[in-house]
N, C-alpha and C positions, 0 to 999 in steps of 0.2 A: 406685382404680377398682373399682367393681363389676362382675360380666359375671353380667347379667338370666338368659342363656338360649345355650344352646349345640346346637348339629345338626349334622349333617355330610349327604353323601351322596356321590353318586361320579360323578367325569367322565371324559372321554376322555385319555389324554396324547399325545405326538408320535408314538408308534407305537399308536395309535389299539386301546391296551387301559384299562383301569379304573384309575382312581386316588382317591384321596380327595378332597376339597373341605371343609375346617371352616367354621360361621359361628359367629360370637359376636353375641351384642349387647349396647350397654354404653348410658349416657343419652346417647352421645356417636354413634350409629347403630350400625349393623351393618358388622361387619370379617369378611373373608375370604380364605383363604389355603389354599394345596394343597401336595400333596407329588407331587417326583419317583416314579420308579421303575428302580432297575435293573436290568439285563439278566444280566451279569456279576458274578456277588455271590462276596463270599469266605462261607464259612463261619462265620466266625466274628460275621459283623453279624446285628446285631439282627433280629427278623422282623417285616416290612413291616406286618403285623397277625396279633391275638393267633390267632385262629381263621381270619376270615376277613372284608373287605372290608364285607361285610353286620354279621356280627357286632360289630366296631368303632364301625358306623353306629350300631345298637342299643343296644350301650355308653355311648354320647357321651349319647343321648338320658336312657335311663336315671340315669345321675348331672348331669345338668343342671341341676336343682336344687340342687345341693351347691354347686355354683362361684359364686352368690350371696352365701354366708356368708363369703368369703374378702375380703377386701381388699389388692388387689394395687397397688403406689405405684411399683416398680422390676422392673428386670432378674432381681434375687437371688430375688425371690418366686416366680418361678416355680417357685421349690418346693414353693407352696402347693397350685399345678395339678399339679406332677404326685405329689402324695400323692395328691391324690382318685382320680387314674386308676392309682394306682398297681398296673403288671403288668398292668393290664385290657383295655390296647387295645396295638396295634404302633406302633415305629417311625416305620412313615409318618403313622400319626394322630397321634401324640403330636408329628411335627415340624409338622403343618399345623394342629394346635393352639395350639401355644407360638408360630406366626408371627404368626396371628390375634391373639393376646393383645399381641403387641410392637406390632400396629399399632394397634389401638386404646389402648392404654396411651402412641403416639407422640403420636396423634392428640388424647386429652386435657391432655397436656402441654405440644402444641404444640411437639414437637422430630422430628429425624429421629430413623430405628428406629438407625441407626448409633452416636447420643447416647445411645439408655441403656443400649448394648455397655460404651461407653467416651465419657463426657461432654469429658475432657479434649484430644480430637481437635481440630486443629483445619486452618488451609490446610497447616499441614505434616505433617501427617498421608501415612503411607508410603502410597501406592499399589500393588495388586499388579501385575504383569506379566502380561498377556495369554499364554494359552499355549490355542493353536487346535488341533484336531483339522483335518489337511487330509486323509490317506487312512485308510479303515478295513479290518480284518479279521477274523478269528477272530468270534468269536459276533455281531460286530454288524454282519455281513456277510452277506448273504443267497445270494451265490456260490456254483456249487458248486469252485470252484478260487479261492482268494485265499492272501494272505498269511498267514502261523499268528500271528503278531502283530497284538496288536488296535486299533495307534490310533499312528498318524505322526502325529507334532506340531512345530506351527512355535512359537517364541520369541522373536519380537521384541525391538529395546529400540529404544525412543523416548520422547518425552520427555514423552508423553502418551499414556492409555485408550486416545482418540480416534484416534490415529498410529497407534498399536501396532493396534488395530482393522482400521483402513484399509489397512495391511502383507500386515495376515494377507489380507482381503478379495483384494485386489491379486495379492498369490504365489498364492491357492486358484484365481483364475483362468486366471494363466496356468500350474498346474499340469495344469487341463486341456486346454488343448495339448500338453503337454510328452507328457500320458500316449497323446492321441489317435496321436503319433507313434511309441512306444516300445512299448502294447500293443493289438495288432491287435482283440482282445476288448473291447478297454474300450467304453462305451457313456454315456459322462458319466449311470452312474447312482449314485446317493447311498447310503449306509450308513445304519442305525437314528441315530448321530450330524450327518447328514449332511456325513459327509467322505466322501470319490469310493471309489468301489468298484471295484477291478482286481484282475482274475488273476495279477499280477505276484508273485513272492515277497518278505520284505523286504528282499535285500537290493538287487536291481531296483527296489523303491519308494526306496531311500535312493538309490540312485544320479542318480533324478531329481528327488528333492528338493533335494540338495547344489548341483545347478544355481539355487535360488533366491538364495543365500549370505544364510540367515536360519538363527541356532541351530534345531539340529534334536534333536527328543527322541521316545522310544518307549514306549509301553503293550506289556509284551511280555506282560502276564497270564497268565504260565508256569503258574499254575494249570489255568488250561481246556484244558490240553494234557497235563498230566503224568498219568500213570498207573502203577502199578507198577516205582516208584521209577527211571521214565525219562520223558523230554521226546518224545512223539510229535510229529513234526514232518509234514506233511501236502504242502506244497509246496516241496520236492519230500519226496518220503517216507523218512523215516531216521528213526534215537529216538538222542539221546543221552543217557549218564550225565551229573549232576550237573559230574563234572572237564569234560564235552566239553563243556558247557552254558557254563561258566564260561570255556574257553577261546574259547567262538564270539564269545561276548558282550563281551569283551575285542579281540578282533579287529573285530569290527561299529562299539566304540567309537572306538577309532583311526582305524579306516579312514573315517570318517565324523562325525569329531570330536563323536559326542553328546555333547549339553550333560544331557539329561533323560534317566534311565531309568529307571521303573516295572514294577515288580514282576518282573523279573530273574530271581525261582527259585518255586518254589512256594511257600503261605501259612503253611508248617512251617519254613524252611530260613533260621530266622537266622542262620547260622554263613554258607548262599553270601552273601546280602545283604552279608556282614560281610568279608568277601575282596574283594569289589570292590571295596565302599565303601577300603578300605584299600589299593585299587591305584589307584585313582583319586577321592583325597579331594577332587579340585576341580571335580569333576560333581557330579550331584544325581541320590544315588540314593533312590529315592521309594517307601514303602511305602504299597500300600492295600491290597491280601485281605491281607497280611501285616498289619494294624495296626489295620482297620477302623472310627475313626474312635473307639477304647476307649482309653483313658487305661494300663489294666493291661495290653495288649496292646504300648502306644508304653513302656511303662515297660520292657517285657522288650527291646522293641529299643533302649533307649538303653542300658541294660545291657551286652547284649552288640554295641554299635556297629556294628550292623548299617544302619541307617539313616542321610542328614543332610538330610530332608525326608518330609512324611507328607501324603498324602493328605487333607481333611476334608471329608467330606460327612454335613453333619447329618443326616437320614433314615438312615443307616445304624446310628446310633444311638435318635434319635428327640429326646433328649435337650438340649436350647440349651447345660444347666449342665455336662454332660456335654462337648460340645464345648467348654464356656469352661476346662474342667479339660485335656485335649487342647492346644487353644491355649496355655494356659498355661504346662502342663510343657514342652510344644516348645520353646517361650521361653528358658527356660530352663536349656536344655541345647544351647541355640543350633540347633534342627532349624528346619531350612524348612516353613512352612505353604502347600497349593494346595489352595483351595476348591475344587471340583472341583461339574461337574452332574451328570445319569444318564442313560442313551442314552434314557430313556423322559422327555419333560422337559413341566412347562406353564410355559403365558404369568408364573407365580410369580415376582416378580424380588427378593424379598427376601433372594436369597443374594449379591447383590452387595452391601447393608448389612450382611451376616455378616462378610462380605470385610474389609470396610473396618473395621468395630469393632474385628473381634477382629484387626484390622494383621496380613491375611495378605499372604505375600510374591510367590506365582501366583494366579491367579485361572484356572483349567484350564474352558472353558467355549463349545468348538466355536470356528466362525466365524461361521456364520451360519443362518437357519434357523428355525421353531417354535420358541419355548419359550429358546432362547440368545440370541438377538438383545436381545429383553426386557432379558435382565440384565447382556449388555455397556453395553444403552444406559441401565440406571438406575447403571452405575460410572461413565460418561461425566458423566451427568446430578451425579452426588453429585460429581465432581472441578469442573465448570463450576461450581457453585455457591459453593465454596470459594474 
């Protein structure tokens, strides 16, 4: 495949700031593709663009000529693309580049984008599990009093996308009842994710969630919180040390059987990750500012067993080869893969064929709403057609 000519420019996302938009065009028409944005970022991901948003656009323009000379036939070429840009543009360009390229490259081949992940897929091919955002807090919470944890998550199992889907749907609803009852403030209004937004603290959100009896799991993003070698807690107000940190969280788990927990201590502290993970090796404790979707990052926590699942969101790299290197080592060290979206999302739905290529084991991707709906209903879409 040749690609004639390449441009970008910039659209709105779900929280109605800038994002990228790539086109390519090949003999085969014009293919386009965008990138999330997140709200919550670890430090250690990639940056979303090299300069800035404009500069990137200007970028793409400028070496547009060059992606002509390349002949792209697979998956693995995409290394062709990304020597040309190479360092030149961010993250978010370089992921809504490489999608562009998958779809027109699907589109010539006449296969799905899933097929040149992994050609050998087929109806038995693993499915991931649905894992919903139903309540938010912390930064993607526009409150002035909410939970210091940023994302209550439901876990279905069923025997289908589609079920699993309809679960989540179902509990998101009648959680808001649950909360109209329990808090006096609540106002069925939505988080940047759209899961429900309450004053309640977490362990008042757990207490009404457990009424749904659907595995429950938590984005605790102990990073957005910690300062000065303590956990500032906000609702209600206390800081703990590291030990109290590990002792709450330990308690929270029991009392409330979580099945899921994410990011548990700050994006430094592979040794707590590696204490839990070893008080309770039949959870899923799940690194993302810890890990951010870097191969040399998931290497130190398989290392020191800190991890037995990891976050993946491409844009936080930028990278497809990058994530196939990720995916892989996971594999093979038996870590859990959760595709994961961004609080900032578009109509993009080609992370549910990420999903499924690279045989991830969650697919972490809201309930419902702008921009996640999209990519539950193209995992739906790719499982019916199997």
């Amino acid at each position: 495949m040749k690609i004639k000519e390449v441009s970008a420019n910039s659209i709105k996302d779900s929280r109605g700031e800038k994002t990228v938009l790539v086109s390519i065009k090949t003999n085969f028409g014009t293919f386009k593709a965008s990138s999330p944005t997140g709200k919550s970022t670890g430090k250690y991901e990639a940056k979303p663009y090299k300069k800035s948003l404009d500069d990137d656009i200007k970028t793409l323009k400028k070496f547009s000529d060059y992606f002509s000379e390349e002949n792209i036939e697979n998956f693995d070429d995409l290394r062709r693309v990304e020597d040309i840009v190479d360092r030149n543009i961010g993250a978010n360009t370089l992921f809504a580049l490489e999608s562009a390229v998958l779809k027109a490259l699907a589109k010539e081949q006449n296969k799905e984008i899933w097929q040149l992940i992994n050609s050998k897929l087929t109806s038995t091919g693993k499915f991931p599990r649905l894992i919903g955002k139903c309540v938010g807090g912390g930064k993607h919470s526009s409150l002035n009093k909410k939970p210091d944890f940023q994302e209550f998550l439901l876990v279905p199992k069923a025997n289908s996308v589609s079920d699993s889907s309809s679960i989540n749907k179902k509990a998101k609803k009648e959680t808001e009842f649950l909360f109209k009852d329990s808090d006096e403030k609540f106002k069925s209004k939505l988080d940047d994710e759209n899961g429900w937004a309450s004053t309640l603290n977490e362990k008042e959100v757990l207490e009404i969630l457990k009424r749904l009896n659907i595995s429950l799991g938590i984005d605790v993003a102990a990073s957005s919180f910690y300062k000065r070698k303590k956990y500032y807690y906000e609702n209600p107000m206390l800081k703990r040390d590291k030990e109290e940190q590990l002792a709450y969280l330990k308690n929270l788990i029991k009392n409330f059987n979580l099945f899921y927990i994410e990011d548990p201590f700050e994006e430094e502290d592979f040794d707590g990750f590696a204490k839990l993970l070893k008080k309770f090796p039949d959870k899923l404790i799940v690194g993302d500012d810890l890990t951010v979707t870097n191969s040399k990052r998931l290497k130190k926590a398989i290392d020191g067993k800190s991890i037995n699942a990891i976050i993946v969101k491409p844009n936080q790299c930028g990278s497809l080869l990058e994530v196939k290197r990720v995916c892989d080592l996971a594999k093979e060290n038996k870590i859990k893969t959760v595709f994961s979206h961004r609080s900032g999302e578009t109509e993009e739905n080609i992370l549910a064929d990420l999903a499924f290529g690279f045989g991830a084991d969650f697919f972490k991707i809201g309930i419902d709403g702008f921009g996640r709906e999209s990519k539950i209903q193209r995992l739906i879409e790719i499982q019916k057609n199997l």
